[in-house]
C-alpha positions as CSV (number, residue, x, y, z in Angstrom):
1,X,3.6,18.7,4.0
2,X,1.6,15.3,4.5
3,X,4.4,12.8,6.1
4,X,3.7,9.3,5.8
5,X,5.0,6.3,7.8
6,X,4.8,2.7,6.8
7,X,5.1,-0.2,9.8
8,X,4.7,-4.0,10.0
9,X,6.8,-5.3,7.7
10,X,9.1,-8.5,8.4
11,X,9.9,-11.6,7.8
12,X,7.4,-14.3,7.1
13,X,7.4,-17.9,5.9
14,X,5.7,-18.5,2.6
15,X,1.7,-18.8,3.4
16,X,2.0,-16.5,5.7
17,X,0.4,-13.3,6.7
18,X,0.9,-9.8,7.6
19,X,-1.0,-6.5,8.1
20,X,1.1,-3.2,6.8
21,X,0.0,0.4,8.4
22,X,0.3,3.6,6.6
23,X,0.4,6.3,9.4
24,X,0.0,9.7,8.3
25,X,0.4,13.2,9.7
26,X,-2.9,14.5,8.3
27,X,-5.3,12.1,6.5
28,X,-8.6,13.3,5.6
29,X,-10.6,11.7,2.8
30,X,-9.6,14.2,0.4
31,X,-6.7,11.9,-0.1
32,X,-6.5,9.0,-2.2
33,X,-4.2,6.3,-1.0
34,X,-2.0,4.0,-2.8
35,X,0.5,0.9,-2.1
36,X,3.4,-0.2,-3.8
37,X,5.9,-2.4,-3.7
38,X,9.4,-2.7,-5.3
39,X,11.3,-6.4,-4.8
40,X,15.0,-6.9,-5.9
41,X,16.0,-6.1,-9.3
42,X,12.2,-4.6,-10.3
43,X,10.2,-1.6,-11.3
44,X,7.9,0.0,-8.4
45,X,4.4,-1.7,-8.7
46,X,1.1,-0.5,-7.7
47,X,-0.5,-3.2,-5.5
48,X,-3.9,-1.6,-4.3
49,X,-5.2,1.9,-4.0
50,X,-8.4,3.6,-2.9
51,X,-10.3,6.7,-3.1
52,X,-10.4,8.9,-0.5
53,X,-14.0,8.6,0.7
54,X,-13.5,4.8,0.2
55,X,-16.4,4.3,-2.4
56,X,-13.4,2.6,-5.0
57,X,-10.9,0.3,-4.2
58,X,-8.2,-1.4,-7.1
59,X,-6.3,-4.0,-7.0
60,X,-3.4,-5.4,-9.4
61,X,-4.1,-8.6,-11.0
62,X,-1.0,-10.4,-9.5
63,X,-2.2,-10.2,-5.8
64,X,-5.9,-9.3,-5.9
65,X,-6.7,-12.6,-3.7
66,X,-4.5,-12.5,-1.4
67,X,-4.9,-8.5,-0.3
68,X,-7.0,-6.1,1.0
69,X,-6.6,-2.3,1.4
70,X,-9.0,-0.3,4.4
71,X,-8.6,2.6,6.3
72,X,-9.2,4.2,9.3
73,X,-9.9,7.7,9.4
74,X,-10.5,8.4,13.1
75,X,-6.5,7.2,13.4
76,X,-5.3,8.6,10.1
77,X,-4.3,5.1,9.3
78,X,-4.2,3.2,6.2
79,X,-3.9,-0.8,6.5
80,X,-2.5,-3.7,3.8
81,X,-3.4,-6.8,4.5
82,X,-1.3,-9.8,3.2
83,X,-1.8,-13.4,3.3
84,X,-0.7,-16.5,1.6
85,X,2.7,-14.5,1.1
86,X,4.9,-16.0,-1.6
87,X,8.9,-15.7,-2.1
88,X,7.4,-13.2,-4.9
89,X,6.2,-10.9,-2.6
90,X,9.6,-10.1,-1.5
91,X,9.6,-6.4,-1.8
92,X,9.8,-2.9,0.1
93,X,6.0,-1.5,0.3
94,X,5.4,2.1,0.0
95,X,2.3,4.0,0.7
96,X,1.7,6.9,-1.0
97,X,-1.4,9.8,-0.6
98,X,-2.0,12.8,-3.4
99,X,-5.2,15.3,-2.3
100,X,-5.6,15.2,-6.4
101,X,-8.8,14.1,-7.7
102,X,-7.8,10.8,-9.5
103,X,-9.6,7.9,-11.0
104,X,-9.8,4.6,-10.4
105,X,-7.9,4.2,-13.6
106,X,-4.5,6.0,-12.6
107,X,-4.6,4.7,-9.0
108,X,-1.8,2.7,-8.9
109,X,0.3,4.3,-11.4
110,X,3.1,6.0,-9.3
111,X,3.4,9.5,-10.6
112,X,-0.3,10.1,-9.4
113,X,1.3,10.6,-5.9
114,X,3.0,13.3,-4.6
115,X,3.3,12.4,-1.1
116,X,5.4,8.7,-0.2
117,X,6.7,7.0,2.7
118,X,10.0,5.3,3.6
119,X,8.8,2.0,2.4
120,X,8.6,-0.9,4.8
121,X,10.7,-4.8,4.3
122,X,8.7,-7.7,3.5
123,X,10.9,-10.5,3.0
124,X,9.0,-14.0,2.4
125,X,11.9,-16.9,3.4
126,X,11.6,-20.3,4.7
């Protein structure tokens, strides 16, 4: 069973930035990875995602310019980078991994993934 584990959340004044790891048991780039986030009150929503070999990468509309997804397979990590946080980005992030072969077009939609972390706090407060 893959086990995931999410780090480097916090808090962080609005404009700021932070960089969220997705460490894994396991990864190989069989696995596609996605991130999600869930703030107060809302549905879980698929933030980035990327194929397994890293030759696609999505993004949702909302944050596209303000994020970036990468990996790093030598140390079975998975990185989310934020900046120019907003009080909107308040949310728990989850990264999630599923050895299916998906498309770009299903990447962030969360039943894709069978595998999920804990989630991680990113609160954005003055």
């Amino acid at each position: 069973q893959l086990q995931l584990v999410e780090s480097g959340g916090g808090l962080v004044q609005p404009g700021g930035s932070l960089r969220l790891s997705c460490a894994a048991s396991a990864f190989t780039d069989s696995y596609a990875i996605g991130w999600f986030r869930q703030g107060p009150g809302k549905e879980r929503e698929g933030v980035a995602c990327m194929s397994g070999n890293g030759n696609w990468k999505d993004y949702s509309d909302s944050v596209k310019a303000r994020i970036t997804i990468s990996r790093d397979y030598a140390q079975n990590t998975v990185v989310l980078q934020l900046s120019n946080l907003q009080s909107e980005d308040t949310a728990i992030y989850f990264c999630a991994a599923t050895k299916a072969s998906i498309s770009q077009a299903v990447c962030r939609i969360s039943w894709t993934y069978e595998h999920w972390g804990q989630g991680t706090q990113v609160t954005v407060s003055s």
